[in-house]
Backbone and ligand atoms as CSV (ligand in chain L), in Angstrom:
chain,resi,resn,atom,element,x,y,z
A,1,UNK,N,N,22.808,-99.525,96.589
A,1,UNK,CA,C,23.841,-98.687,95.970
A,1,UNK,C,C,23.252,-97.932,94.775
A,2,UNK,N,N,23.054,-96.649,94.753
A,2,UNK,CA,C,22.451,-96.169,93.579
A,2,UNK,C,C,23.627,-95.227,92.951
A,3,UNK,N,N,23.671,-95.851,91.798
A,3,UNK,CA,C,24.729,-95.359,90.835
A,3,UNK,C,C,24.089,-94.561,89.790
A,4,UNK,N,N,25.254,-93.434,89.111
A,4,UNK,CA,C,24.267,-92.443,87.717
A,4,UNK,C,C,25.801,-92.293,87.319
A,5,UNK,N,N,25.552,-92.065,85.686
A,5,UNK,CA,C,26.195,-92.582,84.951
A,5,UNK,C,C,26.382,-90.929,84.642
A,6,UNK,N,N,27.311,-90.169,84.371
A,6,UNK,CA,C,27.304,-88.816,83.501
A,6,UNK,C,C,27.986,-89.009,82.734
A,7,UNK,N,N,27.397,-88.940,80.895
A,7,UNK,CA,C,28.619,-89.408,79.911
A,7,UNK,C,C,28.529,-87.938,79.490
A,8,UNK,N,N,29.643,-88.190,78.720
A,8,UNK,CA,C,29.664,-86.553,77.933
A,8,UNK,C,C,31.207,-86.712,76.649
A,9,UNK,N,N,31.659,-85.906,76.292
A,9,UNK,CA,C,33.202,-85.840,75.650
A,9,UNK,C,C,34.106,-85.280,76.587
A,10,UNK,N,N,33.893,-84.188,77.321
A,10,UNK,CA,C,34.428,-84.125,78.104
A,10,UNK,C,C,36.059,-83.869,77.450
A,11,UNK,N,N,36.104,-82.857,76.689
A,11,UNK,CA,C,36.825,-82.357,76.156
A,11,UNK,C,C,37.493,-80.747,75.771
A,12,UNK,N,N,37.989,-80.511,77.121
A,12,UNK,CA,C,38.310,-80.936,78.102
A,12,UNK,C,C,37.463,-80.940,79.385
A,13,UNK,N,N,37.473,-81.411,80.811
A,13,UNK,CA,C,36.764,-80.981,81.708
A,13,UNK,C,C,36.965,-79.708,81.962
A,14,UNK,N,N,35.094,-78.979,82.079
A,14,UNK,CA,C,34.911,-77.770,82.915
A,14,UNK,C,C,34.695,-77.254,84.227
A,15,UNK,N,N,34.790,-76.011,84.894
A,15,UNK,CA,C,33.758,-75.837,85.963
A,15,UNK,C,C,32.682,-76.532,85.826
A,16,UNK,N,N,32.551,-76.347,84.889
A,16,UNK,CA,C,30.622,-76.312,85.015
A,16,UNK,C,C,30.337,-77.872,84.448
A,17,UNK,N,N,31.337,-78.420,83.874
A,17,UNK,CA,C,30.638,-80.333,84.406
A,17,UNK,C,C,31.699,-80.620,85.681
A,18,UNK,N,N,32.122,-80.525,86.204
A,18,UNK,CA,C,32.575,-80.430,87.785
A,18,UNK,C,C,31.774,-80.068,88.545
A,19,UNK,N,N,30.888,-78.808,88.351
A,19,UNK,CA,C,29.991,-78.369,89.599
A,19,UNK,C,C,28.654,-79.313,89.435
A,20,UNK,N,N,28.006,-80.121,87.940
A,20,UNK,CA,C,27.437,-80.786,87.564
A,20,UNK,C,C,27.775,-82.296,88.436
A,21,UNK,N,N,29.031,-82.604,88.607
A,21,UNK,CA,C,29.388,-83.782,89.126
A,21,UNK,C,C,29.544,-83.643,90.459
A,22,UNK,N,N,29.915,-82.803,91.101
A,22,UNK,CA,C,29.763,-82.614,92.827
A,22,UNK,C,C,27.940,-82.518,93.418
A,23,UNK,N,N,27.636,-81.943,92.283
A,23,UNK,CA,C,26.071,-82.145,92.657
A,23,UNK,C,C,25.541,-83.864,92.875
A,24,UNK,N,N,26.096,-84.254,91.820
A,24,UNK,CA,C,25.378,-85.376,91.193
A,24,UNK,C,C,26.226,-86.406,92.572
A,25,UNK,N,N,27.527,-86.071,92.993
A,25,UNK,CA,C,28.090,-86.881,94.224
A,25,UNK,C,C,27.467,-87.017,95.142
A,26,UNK,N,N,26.659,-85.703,95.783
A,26,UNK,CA,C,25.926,-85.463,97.079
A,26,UNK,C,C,24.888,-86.404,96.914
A,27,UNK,N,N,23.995,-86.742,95.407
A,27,UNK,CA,C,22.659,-87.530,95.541
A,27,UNK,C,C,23.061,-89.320,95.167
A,28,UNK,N,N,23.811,-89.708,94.815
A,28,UNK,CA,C,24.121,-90.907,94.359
A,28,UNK,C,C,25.726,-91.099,95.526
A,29,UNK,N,N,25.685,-92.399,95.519
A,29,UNK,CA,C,26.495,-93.241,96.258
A,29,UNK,C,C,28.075,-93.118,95.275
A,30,UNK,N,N,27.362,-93.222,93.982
A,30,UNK,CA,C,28.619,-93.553,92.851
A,30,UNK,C,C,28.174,-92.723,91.509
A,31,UNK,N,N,29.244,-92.308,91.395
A,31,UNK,CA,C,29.038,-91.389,89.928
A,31,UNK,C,C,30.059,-91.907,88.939
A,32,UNK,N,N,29.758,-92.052,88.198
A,32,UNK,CA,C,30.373,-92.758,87.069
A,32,UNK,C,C,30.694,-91.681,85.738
A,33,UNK,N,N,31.603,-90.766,85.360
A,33,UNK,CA,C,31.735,-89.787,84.499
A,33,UNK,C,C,32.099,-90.811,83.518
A,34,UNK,N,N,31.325,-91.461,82.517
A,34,UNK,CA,C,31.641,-91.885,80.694
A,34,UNK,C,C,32.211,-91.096,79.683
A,35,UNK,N,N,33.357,-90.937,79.916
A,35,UNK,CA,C,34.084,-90.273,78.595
A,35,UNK,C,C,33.968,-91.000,77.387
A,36,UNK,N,N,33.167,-90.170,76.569
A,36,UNK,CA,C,32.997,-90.664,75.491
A,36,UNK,C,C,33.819,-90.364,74.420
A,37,UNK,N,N,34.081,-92.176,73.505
A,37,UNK,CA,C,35.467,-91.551,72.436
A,37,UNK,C,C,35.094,-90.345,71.508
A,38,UNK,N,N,34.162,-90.315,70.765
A,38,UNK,CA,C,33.622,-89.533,69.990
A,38,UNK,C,C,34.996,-89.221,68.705
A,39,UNK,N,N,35.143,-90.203,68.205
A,39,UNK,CA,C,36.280,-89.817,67.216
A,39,UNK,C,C,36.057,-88.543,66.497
A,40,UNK,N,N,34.543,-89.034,65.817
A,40,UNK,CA,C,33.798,-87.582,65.148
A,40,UNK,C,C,33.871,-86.241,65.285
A,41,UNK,N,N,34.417,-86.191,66.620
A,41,UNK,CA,C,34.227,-84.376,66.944
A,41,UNK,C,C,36.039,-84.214,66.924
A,42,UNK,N,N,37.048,-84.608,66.172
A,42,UNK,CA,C,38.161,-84.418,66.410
A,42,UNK,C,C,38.755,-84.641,67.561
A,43,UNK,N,N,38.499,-84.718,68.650
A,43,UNK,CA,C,38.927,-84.466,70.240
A,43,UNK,C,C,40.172,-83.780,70.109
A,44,UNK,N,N,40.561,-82.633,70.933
A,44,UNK,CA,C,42.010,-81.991,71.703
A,44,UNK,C,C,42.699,-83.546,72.449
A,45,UNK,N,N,41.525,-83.896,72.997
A,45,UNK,CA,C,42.798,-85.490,74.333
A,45,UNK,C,C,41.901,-86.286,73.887
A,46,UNK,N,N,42.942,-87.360,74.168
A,46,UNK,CA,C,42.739,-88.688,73.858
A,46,UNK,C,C,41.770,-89.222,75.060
A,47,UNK,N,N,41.037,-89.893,74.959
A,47,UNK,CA,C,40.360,-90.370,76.148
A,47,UNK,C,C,41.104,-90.854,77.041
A,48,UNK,N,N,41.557,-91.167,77.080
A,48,UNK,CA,C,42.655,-91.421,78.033
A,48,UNK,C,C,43.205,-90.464,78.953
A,49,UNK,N,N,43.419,-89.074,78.162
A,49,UNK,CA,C,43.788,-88.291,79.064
A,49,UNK,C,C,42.729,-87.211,79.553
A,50,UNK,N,N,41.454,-87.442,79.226
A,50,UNK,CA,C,40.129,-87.267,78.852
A,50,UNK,C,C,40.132,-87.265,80.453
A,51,UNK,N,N,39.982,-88.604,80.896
A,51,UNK,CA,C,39.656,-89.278,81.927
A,51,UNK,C,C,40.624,-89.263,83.150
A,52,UNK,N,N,42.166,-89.211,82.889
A,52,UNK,CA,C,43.074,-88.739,83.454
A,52,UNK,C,C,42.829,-87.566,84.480
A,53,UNK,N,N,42.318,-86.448,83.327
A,53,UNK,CA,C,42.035,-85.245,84.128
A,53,UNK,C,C,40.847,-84.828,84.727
A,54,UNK,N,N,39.474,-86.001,84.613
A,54,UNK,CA,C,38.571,-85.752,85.323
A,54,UNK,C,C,38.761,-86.758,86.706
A,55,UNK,N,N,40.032,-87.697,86.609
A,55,UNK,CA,C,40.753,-88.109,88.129
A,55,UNK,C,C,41.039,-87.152,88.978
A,56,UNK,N,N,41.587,-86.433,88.062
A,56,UNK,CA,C,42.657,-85.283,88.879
A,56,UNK,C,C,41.864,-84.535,89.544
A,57,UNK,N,N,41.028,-84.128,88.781
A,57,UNK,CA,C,40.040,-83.016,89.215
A,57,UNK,C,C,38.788,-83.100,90.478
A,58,UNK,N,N,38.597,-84.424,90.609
A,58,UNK,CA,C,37.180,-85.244,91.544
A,58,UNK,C,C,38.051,-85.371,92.770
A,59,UNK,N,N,39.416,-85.770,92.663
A,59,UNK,CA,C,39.911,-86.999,93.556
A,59,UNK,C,C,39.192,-86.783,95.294
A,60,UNK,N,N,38.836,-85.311,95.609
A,60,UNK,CA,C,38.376,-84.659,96.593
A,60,UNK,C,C,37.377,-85.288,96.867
A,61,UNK,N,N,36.736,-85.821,95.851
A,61,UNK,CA,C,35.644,-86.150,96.757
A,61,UNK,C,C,34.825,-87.749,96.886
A,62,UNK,N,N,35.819,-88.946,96.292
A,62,UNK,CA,C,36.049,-90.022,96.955
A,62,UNK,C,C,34.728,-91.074,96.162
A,63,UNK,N,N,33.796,-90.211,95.442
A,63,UNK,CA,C,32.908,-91.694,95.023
A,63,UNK,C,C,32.111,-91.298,93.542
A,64,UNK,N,N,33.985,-90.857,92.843
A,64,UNK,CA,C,33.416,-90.633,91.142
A,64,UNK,C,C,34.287,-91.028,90.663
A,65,UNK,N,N,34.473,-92.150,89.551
A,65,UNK,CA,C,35.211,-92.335,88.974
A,65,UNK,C,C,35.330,-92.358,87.671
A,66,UNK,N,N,36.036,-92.258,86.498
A,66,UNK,CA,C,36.139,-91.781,85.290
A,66,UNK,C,C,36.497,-92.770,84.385
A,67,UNK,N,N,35.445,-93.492,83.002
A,67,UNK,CA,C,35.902,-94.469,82.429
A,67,UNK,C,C,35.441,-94.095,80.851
A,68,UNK,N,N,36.614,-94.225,79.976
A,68,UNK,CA,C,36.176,-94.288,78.923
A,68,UNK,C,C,35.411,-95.353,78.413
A,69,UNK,N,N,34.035,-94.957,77.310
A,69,UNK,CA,C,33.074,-95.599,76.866
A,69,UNK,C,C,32.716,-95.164,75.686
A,70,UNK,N,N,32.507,-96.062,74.733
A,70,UNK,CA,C,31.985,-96.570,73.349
A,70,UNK,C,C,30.802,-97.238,73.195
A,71,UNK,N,N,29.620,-97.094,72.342
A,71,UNK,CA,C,28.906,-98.051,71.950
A,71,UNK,C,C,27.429,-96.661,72.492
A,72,UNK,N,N,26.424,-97.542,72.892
A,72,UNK,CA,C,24.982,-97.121,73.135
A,72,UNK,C,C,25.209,-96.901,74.357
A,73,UNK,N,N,24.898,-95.407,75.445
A,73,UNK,CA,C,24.287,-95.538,76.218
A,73,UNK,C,C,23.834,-96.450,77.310
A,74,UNK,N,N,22.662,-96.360,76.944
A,74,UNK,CA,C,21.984,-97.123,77.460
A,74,UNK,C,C,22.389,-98.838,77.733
A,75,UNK,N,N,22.941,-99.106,76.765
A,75,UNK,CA,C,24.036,-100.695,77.103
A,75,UNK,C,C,25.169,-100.838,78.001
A,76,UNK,N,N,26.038,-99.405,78.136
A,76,UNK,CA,C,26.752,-99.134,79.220
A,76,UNK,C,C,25.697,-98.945,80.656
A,77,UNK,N,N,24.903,-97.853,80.744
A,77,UNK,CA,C,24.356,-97.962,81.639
A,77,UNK,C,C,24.190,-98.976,82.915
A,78,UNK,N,N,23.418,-100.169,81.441
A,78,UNK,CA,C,23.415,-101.134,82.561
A,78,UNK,C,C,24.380,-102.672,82.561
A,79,UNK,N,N,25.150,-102.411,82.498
A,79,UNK,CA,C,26.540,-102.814,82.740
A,79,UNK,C,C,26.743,-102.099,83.712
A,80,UNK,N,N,26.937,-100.956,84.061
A,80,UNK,CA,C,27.452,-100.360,85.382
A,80,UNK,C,C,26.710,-100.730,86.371
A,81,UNK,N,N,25.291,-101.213,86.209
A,81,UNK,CA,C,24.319,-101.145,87.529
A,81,UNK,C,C,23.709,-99.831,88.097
A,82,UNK,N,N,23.720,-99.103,86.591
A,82,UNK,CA,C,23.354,-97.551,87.185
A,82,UNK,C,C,21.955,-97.593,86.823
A,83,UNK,N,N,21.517,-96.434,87.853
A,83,UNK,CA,C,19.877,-96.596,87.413
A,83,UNK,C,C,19.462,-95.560,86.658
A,84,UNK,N,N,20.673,-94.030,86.341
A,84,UNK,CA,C,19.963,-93.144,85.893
A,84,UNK,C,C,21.331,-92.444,85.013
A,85,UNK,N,N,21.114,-91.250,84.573
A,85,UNK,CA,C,22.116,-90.735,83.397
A,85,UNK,C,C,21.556,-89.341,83.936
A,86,UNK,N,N,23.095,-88.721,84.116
A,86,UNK,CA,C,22.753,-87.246,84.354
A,86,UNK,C,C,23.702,-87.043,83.038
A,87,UNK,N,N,22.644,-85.037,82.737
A,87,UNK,CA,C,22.782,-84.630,81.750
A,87,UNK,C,C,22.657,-83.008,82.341
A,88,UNK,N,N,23.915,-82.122,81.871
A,88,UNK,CA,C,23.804,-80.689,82.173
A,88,UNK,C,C,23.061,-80.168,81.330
A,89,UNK,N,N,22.161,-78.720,81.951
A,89,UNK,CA,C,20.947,-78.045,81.000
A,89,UNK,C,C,21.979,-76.511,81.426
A,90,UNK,N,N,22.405,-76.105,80.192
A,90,UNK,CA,C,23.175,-74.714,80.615
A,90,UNK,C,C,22.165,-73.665,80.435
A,91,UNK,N,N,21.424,-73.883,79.542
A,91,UNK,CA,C,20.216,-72.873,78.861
A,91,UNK,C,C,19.372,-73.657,77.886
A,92,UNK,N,N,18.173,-72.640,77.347
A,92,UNK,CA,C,17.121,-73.568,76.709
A,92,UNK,C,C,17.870,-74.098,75.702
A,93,UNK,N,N,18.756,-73.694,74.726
A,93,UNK,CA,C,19.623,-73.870,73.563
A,93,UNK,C,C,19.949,-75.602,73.776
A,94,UNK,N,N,20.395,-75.565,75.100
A,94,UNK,CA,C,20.510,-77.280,75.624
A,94,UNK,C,C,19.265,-78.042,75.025
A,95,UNK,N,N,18.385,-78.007,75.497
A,95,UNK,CA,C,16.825,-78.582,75.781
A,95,UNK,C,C,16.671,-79.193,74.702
A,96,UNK,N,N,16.249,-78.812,73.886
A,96,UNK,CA,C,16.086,-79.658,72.544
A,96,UNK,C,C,16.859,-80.650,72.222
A,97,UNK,N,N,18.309,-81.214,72.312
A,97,UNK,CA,C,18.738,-81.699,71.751
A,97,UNK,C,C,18.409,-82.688,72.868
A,98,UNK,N,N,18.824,-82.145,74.337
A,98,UNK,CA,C,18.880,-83.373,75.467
A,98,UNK,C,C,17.391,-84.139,75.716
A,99,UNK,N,N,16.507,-83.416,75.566
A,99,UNK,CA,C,15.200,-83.341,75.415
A,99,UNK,C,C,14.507,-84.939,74.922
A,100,UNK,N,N,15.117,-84.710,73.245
A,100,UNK,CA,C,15.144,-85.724,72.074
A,100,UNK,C,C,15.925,-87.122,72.236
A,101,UNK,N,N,17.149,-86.918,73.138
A,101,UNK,CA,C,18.115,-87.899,73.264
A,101,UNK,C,C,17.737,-88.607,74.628
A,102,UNK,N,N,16.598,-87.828,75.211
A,102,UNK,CA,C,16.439,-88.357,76.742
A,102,UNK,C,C,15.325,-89.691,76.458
A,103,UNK,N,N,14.401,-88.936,75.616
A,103,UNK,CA,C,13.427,-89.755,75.394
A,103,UNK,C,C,13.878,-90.585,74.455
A,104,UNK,N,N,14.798,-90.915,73.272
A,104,UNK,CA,C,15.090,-91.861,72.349
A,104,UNK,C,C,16.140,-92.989,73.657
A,105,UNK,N,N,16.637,-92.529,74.176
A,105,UNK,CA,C,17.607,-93.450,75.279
A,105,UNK,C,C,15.930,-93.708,76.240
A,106,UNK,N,N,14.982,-93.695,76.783
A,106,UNK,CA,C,14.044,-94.198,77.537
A,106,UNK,C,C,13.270,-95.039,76.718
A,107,UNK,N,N,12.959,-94.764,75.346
A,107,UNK,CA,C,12.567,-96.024,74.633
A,107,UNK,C,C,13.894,-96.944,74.123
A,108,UNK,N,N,14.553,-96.932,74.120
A,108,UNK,CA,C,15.880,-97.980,74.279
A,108,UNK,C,C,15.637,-98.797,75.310
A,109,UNK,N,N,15.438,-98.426,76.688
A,109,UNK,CA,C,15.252,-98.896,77.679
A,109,UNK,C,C,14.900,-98.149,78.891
A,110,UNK,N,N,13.372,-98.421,79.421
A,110,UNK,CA,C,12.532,-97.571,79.702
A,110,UNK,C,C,13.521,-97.249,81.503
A,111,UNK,N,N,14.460,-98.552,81.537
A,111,UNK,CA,C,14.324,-98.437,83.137
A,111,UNK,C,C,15.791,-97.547,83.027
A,112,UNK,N,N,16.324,-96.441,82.362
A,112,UNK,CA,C,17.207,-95.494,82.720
A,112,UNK,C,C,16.596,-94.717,82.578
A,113,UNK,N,N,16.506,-93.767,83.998
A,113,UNK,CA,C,16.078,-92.370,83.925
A,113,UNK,C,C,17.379,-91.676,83.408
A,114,UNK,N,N,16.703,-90.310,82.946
A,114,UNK,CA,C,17.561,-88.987,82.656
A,114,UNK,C,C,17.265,-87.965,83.521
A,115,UNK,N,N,18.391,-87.336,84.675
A,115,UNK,CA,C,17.853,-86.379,85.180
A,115,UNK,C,C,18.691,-85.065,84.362
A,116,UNK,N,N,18.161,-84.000,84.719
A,116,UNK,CA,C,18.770,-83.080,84.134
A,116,UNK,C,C,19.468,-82.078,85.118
A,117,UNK,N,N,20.698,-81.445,85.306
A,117,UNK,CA,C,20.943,-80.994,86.710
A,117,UNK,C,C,21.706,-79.398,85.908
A,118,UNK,N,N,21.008,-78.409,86.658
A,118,UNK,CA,C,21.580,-77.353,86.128
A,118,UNK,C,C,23.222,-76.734,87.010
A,119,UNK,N,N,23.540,-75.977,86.165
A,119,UNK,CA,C,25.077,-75.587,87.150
A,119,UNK,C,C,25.035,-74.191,87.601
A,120,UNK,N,N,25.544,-73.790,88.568
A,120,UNK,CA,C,25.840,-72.659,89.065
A,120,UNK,C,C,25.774,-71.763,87.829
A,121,UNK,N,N,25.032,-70.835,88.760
A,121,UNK,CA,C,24.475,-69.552,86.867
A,121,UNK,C,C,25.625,-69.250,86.553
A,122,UNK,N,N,27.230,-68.408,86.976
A,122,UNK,CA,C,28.075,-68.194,86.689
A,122,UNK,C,C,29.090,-69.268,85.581
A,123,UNK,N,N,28.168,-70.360,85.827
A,123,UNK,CA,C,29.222,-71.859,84.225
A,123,UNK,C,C,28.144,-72.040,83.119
A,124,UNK,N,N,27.033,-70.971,83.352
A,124,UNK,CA,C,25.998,-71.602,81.806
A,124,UNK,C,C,26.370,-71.181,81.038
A,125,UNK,N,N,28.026,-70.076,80.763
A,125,UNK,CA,C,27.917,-69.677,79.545
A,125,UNK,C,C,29.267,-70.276,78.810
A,126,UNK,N,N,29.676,-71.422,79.949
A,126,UNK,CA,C,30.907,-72.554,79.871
A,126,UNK,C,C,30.726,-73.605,78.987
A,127,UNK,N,N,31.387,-73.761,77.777
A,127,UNK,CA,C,31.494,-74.731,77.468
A,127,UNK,C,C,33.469,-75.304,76.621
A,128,UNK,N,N,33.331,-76.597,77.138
A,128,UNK,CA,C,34.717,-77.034,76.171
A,128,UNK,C,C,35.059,-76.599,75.121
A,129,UNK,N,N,34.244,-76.263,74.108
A,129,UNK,CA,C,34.391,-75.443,73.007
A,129,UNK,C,C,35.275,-74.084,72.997
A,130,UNK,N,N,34.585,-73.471,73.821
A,130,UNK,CA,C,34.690,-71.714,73.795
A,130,UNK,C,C,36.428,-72.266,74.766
A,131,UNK,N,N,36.205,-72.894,75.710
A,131,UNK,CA,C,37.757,-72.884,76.534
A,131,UNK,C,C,39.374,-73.379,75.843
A,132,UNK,N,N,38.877,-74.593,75.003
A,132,UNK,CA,C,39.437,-74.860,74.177
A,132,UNK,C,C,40.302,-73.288,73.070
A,133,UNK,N,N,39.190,-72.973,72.439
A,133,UNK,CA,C,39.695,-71.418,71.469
A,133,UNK,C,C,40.415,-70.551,71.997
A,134,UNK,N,N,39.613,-70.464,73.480
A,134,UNK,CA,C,40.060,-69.335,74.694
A,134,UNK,C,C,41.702,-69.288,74.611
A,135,UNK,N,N,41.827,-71.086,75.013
A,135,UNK,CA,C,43.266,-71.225,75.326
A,135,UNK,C,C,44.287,-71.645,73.875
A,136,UNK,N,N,43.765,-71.801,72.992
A,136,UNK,CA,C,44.393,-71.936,71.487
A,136,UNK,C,C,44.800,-70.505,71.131
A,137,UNK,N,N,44.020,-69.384,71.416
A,137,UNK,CA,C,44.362,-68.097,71.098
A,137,UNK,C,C,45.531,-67.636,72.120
A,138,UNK,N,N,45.984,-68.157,73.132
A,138,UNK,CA,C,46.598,-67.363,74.492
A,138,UNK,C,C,46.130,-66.895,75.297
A,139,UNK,N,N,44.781,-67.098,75.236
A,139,UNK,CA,C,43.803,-66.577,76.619
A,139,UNK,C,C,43.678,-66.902,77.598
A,140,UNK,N,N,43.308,-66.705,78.754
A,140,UNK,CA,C,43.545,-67.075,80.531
A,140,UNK,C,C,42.640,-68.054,80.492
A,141,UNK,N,N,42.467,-69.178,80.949
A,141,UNK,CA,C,41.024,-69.976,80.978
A,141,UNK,C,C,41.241,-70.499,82.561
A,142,UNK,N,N,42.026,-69.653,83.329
A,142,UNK,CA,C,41.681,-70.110,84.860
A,142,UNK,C,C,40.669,-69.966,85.784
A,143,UNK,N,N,40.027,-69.002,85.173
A,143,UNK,CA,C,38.861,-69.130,85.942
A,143,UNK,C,C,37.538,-70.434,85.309
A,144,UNK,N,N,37.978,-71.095,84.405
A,144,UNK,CA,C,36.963,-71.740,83.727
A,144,UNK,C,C,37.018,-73.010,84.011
A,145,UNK,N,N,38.374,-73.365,83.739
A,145,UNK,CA,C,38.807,-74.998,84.070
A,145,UNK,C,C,39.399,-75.203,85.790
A,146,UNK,N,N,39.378,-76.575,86.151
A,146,UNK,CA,C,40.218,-76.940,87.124
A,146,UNK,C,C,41.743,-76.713,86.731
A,147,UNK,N,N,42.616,-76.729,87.631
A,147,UNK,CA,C,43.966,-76.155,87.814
A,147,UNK,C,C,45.192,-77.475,86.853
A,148,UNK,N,N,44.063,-78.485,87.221
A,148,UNK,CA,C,44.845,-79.954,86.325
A,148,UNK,C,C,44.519,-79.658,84.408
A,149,UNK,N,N,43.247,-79.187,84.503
A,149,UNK,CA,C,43.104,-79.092,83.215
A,149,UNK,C,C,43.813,-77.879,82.454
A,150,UNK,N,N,43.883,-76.415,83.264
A,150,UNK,CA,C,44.522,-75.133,82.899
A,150,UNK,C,C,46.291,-75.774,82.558
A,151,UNK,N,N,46.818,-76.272,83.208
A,151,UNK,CA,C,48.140,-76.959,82.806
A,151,UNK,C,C,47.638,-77.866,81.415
A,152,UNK,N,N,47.270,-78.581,81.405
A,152,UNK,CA,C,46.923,-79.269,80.480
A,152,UNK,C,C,47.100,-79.024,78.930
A,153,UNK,N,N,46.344,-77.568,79.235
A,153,UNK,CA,C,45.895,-77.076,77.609
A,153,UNK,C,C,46.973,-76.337,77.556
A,154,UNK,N,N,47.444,-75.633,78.569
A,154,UNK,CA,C,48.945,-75.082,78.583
A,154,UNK,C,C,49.862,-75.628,78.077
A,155,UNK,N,N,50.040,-77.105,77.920
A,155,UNK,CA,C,51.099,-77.757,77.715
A,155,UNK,C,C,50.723,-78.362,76.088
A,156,UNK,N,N,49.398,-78.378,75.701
A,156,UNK,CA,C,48.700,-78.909,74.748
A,156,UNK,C,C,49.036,-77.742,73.538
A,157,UNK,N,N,49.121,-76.087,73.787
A,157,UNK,CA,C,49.208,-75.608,72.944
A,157,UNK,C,C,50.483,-74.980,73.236
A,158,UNK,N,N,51.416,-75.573,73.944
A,158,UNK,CA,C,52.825,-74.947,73.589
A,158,UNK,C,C,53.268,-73.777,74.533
A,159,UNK,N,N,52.141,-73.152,75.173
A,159,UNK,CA,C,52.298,-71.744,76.331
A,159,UNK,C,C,52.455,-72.022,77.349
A,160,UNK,N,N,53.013,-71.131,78.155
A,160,UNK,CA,C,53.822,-70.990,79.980
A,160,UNK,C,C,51.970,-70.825,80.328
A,161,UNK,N,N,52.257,-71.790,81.786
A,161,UNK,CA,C,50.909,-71.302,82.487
A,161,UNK,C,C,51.180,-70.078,82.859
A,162,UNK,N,N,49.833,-68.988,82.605
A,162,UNK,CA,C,49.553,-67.624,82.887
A,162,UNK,C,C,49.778,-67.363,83.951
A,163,UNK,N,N,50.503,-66.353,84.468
A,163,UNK,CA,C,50.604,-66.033,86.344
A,163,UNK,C,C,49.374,-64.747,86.501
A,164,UNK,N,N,49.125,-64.917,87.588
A,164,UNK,CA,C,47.918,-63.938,87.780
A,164,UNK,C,C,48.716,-62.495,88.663
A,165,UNK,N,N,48.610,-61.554,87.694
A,165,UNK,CA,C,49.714,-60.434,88.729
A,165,UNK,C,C,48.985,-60.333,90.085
A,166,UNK,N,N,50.144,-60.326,90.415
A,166,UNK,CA,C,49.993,-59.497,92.081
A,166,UNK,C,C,48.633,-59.095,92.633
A,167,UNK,N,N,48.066,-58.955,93.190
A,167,UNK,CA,C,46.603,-57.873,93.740
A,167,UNK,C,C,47.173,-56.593,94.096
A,168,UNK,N,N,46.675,-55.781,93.390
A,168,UNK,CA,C,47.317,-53.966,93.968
A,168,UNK,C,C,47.768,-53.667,92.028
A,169,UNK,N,N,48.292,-54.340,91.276
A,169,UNK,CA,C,48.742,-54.061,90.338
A,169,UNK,C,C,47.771,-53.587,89.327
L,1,LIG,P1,P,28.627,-83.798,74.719
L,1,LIG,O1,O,29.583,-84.007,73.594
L,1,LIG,O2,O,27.878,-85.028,75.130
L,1,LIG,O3,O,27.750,-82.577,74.611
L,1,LIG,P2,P,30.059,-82.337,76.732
L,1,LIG,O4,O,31.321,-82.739,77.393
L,1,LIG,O5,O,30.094,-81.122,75.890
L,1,LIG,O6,O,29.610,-83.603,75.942
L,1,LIG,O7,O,28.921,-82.206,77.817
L,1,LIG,C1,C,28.524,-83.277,78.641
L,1,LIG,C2,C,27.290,-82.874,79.404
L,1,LIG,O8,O,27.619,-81.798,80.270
L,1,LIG,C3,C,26.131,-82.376,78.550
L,1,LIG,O9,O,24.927,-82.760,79.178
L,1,LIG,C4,C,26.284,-80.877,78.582
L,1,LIG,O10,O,25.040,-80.224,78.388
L,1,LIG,C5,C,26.796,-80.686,79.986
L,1,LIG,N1,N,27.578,-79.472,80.124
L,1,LIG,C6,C,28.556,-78.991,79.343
L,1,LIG,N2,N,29.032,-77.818,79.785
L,1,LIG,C7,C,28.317,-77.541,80.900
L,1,LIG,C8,C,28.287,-76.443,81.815
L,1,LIG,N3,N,29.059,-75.372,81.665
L,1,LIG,N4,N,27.415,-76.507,82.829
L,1,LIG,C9,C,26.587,-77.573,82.962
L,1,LIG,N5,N,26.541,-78.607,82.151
L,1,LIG,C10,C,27.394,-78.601,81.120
């Protein structure tokens, strides 16, 4: 059974850690998405609903499941029985940081690999951040998020989900 662990904040889920996690489904048996609490970064959702909506969003495809996690890495890791940790590379801007954190988590413990899995060129310029503002300002973020998460933030900042006019209009 080869299991990989993808942690992240995940705040909220994107395309582009969705297309990161359908990848990562096809090569591993079990994917394990670690929502991490990260009190530090403020979070929009609670982990709880963190994880809620990366249910909603996978359910298609039958061997990922979503658990909030605290503590080191690498100590979750292997508790799960996973052998490796995927990590999205959107652009070089990524690299450095994942780079530094790949190799400080391999001297932690040499036997978790880090792979790095890039996303469809059209989500490298995706991140929770920018979707988050997108949709705090009144902006469309349907093409960015899954349809569970576009309700979500809809309901998070108080606005009617956006209707997409007609085609011809
Ligand atoms: P973190 O707080 O750990 O950066 P994120 O939820 O922002 O958590 O990201 C989790 C992982 O997913 C990171 O490896 C990040 O580089 C990757 N990631 C984020 N957005 C994208 C995207 N649009 N395409 C591919 N990978 C992404």
């Amino acid at each position: 059974m080869r299991t990989v662990v993808y942690p992240g904040s995940f705040d909220p889920l994107t395309n582009g850690h969705l297309d990161v996690i359908e990848r990562a489904a096809r090569l591993f048996d079990r994917v394990i998405v670690a929502v991490a609490q990260n009190a530090e970064k403020a979070p929009l959702f609670t982990p709880e609903e963190r994880c809620a909506l990366v249910v909603g969003a996978t359910r298609q495809l039958g061997n990922v499941e979503a658990r909030a996690f605290d503590g080191l890495l690498v100590d979750y890791v292997r508790g799960c029985d996973a052998q490796a940790v995927i990590r999205g590379l959107r652009a070089v801007s990524d690299f450095e940081f994942e780079f530094q954190m790949a190799l400080m988590n391999r001297k932690l413990d040499e036997r978790v690999e880090t792979i790095f899995m890039m996303p469809k060129d059209t989500y490298t310029f995706l991140s929770s951040r920018l979707v988050k503002e997108i949709a705090r300002l009144g902006g469309d973020v349907r093409d960015f998020v899954p349809k569970n998460v576009g309700k979500a933030l809809a309901k998070k900042f108080g606005a009617e989900p956006v209707r997409r006019p007609a085609k011809g209009n």
